[in-house]
N, C-alpha and C positions, 0 to 999 in steps of 0.2 A: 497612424495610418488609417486612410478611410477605405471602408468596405464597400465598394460598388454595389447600387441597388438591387439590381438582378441577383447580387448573390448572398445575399442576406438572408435571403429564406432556406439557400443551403446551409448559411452557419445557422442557422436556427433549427435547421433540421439533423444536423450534425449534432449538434447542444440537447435537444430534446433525447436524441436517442442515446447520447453518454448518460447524462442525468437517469433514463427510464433503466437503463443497464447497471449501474452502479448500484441501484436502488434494489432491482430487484437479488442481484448476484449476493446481495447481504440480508436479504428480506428471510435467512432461514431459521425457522423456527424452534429448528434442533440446537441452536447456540446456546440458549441459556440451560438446556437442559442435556446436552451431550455428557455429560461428567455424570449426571445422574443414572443417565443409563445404563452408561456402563458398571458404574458399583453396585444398581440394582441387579445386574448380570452376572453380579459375582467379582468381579474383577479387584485386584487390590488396588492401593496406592502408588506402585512400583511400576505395577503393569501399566495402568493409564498412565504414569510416566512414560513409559517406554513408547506409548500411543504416540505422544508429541512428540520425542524425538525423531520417530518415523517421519511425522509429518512434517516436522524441519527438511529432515533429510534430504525428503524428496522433492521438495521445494531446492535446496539448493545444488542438487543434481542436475539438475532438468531446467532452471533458471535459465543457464546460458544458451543450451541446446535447442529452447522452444524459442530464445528471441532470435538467433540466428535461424532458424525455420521458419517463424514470421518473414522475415527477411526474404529469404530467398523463395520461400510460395506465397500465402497468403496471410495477412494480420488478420483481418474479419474471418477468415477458417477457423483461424487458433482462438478467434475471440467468441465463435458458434460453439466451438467443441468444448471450451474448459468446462463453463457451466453442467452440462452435458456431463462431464467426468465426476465433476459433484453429485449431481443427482445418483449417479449408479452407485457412488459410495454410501449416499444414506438412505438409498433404497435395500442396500447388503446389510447396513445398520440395522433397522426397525425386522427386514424380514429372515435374519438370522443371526440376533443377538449372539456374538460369541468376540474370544479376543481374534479369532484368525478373521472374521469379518469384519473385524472393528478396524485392525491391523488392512485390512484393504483397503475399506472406505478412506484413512487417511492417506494413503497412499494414490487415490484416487483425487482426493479433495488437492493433495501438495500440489497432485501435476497440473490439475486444472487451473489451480493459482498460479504456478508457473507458466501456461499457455499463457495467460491474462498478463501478467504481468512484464513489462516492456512494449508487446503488443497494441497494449491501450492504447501508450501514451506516444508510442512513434506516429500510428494511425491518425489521431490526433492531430498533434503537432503537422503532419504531414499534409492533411486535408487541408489544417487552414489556415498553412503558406502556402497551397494549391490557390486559394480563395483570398487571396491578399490578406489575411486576417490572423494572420501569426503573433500578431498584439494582444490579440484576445485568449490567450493559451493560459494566462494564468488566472482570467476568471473564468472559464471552462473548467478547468483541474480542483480550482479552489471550490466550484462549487460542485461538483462530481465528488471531493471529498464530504462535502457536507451531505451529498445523498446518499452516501456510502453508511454515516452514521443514522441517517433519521432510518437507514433499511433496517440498520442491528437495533435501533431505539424499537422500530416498528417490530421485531420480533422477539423483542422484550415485551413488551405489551400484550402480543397475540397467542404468546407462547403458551402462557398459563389458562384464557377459557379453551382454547384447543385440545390444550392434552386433557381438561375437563370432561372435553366433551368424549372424543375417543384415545387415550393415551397415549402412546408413545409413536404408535401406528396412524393415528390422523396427525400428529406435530411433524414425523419421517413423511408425510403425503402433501400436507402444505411444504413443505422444503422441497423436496423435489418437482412440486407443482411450480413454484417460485425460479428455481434453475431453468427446468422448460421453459416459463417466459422468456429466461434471459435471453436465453438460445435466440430464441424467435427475435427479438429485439435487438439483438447482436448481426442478426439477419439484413436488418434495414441499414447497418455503416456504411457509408461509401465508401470506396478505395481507388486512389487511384494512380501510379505506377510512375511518374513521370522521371524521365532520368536526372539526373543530379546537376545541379546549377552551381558553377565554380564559387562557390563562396568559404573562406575555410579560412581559419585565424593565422597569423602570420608565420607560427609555429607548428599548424598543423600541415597534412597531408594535401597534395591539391586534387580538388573533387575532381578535374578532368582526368586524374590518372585512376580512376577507380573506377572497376566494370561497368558498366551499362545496367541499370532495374528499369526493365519495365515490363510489361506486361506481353505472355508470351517464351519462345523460344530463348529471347535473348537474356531472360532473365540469370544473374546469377546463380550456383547452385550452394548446397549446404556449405560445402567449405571455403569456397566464395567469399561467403558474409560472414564466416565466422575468420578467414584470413582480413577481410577488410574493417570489420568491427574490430579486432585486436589492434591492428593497423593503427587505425586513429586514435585509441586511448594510447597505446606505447609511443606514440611522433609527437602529438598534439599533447602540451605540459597542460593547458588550459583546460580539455577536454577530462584528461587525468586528475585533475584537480576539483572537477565538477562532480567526477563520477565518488573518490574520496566524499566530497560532501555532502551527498546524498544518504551515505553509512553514516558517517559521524554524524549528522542531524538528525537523521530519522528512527537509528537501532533502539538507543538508548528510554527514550521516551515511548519507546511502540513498545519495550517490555516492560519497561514499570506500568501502563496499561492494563496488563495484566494482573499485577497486584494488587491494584489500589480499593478490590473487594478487601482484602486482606487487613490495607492502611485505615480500612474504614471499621473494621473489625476492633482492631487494635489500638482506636483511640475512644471506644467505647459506644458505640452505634448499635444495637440490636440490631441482628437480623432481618427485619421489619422494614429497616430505615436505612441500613443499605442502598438499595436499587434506588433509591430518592437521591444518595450522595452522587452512585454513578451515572445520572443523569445531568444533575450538575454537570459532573466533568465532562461528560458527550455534550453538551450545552455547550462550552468552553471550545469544544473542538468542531463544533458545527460554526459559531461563530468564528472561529479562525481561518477557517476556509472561506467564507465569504467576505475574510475581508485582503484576501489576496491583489484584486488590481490597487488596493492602497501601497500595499506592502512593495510593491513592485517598483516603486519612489522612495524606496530605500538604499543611501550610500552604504558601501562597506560597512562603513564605522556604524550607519544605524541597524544592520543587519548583526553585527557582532554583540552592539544595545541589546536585541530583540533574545539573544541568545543568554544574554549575562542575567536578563530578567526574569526569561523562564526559568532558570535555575535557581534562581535567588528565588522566587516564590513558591516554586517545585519545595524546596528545603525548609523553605518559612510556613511554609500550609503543612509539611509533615511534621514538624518539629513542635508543631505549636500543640499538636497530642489534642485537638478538639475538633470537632464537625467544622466549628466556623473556618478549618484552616482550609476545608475545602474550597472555599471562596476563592481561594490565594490558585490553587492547586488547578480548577474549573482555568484562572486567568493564566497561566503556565502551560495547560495545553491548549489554551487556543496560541499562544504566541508558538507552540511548539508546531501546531500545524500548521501555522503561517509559515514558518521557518523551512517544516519541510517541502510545503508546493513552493519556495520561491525557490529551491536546491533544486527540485524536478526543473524549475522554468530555466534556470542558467542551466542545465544540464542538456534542455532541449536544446537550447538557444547558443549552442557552443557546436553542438556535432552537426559535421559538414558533409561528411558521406553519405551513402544510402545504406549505411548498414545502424539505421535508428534502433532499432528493437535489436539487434544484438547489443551494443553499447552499453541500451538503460539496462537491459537484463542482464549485466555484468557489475552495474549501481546495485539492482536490484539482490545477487547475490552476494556482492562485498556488505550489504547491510544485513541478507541473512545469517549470514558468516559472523558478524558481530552480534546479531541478536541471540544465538546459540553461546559464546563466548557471556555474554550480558547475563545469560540466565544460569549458568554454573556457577559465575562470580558473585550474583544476589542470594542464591540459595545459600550460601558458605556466610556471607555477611549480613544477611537477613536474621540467618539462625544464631549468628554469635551477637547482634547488637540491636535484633527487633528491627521491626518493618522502616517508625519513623526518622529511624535514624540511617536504618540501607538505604530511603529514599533519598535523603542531605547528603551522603556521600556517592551516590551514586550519578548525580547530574555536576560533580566536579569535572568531570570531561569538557562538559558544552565553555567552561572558562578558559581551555588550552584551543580549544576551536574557536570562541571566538578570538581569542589573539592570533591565529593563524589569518584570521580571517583579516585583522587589523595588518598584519605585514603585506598583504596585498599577493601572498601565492594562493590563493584558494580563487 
């Protein structure tokens, strides 16, 4: 599809201001060093457990209810205010170290991930099929993922002469200074309301029977869009099958993630030489996102490939118990990132209503829902058989997804 002239500098201005948004929303400084603070605080191993489970929690409380609020007021509201909710939780951080502060800020930080999430990507998506440009969504997404890591690369970097310079209190000031931008850049979205064009898969729901969004009086209200988003994943098999595939590709791989300090640890890597591995890997996944409009020329069966590959190398870089298997590991998640912006792009590209942001933030919660489940199951099989081997058994899932994917219901 060709983007008419005139409006090419809106998608470009649309593009700039995702890209400056993603970047900065992860540009925080306190990520490499939050764990530290808090045990400089006293806090045990248990209780900082107990930290994330909060912030799961509240993440998948609030998932459904902020993208159905998207929905029925404003996306760009919810997308000014998340960041906004970050900052005041690591502003509670730095200026009253304690667990009932710390226990806030995460509960601050969930919801504001929860505003954001769904929010983005309906706005998104929505502007630019506004702008005939709905082809352009997955190199938008694919590279708004690669800004998302060069923001966490970049606060790896700046983390350590900052907290040099004034500790924990100037690391908590650039973090909250970096949220403020986002706000302000979340400011500049466009939005724009148009009611719903009959297009809907032959299975789903038809868009003329679903209320009226637009700007204004007539807009739906909360339960509205949380009846009309339900709506279309329960009628629409297609719909339901995209939203499924968004968890199964994205849970599994977004908590090993979190490990793979651990994996790097436990095939003999000094301390030192660490942050070098998991740069590689963010490398791997920076690449995978940009190479999205490729990936988008992918049939089933090459999609189902991309998934049998990550795994198989996901398994062959852990197993192999050396640095060099990071090479393997680095090319595992960039396919895995691919994997998940082409699950967001079918997912966009299937929902027919106007209730977008409720939908994804029902994707978005079936994958926190699995990432909580992912991480009680690793800790039990981590501890009984060591990291490289939880790693090999743990992406045996992506082998029963992709044959799901080969039968042609997904």
């Amino acid at each position: 599809m060709l983007v008419a002239p005139a409006r090419v500098p809106a998608t470009r201005r649309l593009a700039a201001t995702l890209y400056g948004y993603a970047f900065l929303t992860d540009l925080v400084l306190l990520y490499p060093l939050y764990v530290l603070l808090f045990a400089d605080t006293g806090l045990s191993v248990g209780q900082i457990s107990s930290l994330f489970v909060l912030w799961a929690a509240a993440g998948i409380v609030l998932e459904v209810p902020s993208g159905v609020w998207a929905d029925a007021v404003s996306r760009r509201l919810l997308l000014c205010l998340a960041p906004l909710l970050a900052a005041a939780g690591f502003a509670l951080w730095v200026l009253l170290p304690s667990y009932p502060a710390f226990a806030a800020g995460f509960l601050l930080w969930g919801a504001g991930g929860a505003l954001r999430s769904g929010a983005l990507e309906a706005l998104v998506f929505t502007e630019l099929q506004r702008l005939g440009a709905a082809d352009r969504y997955a190199r938008l997404i694919g590279r708004t993922r690669t800004a998302e890591v060069l923001g966490a690369v970049g606060s790896g970097v700046l983390a350590g002469p900052v907290f040099a310079l004034g500790g924990y209190l100037a690391v908590g000031a650039a973090s909250v200074a970096a949220c403020l931008l986002a706000a302000a850049v979340a400011a500049r979205f466009p939005e724009h309301r148009p009611p719903p064009t009959p297009s809907a898969a032959p299975d789903g729901p038809r868009a003329g029977d679903e209320p009226r969004e637009e700007q204004g009086d007539d807009e739906p209200g909360w339960l509205d869009s949380l009846r009309v988003g339900l709506r279309e994943v329960r009628a629409n098999r297609r719909v339901r099958a995209a939203v499924l595939l968004v968890a199964a590709v994205t849970a599994i791989w977004g908590g090993l993630d979190e490990y793979t300090g651990l994996l790097a640890a436990d095939v003999g890597m000094a301390e030192v030489g660490v942050p070098l591995l998991l740069l590689l890997v963010w490398a791997g996944m920076t690449v995978g996102g940009l190479l999205a409009p490729l990936g988008e020329r992918l049939s089933h069966r090459g999609y189902a490939g991309l998934l049998v590959f990550a795994a198989a190398a996901t398994a062959a870089g852990a197993l192999l118990r050396h640095s060099a298997g990071f090479v393997l590991l680095a090319a595992a998640f960039a396919a895995f990132q691919l994997a998940t912006v082409l699950a967001d792009v079918r997912l966009q590209a299937r929902i027919a209503g106007p209730a977008r942001a409720t939908v994804t933030s029902l994707a978005g919660m079936a994958t926190d829902l699995t990432v909580v489940v992912f991480y009680g199951g690793y800790g039990l099989l981590a501890g009984a058989v060591g990291n490289p081997a939880a790693f090999a058994v743990a992406v045996l899932p992506y082998l029963l997804v992709a044959l799901w994917l080969l039968t042609g219901r997904a």
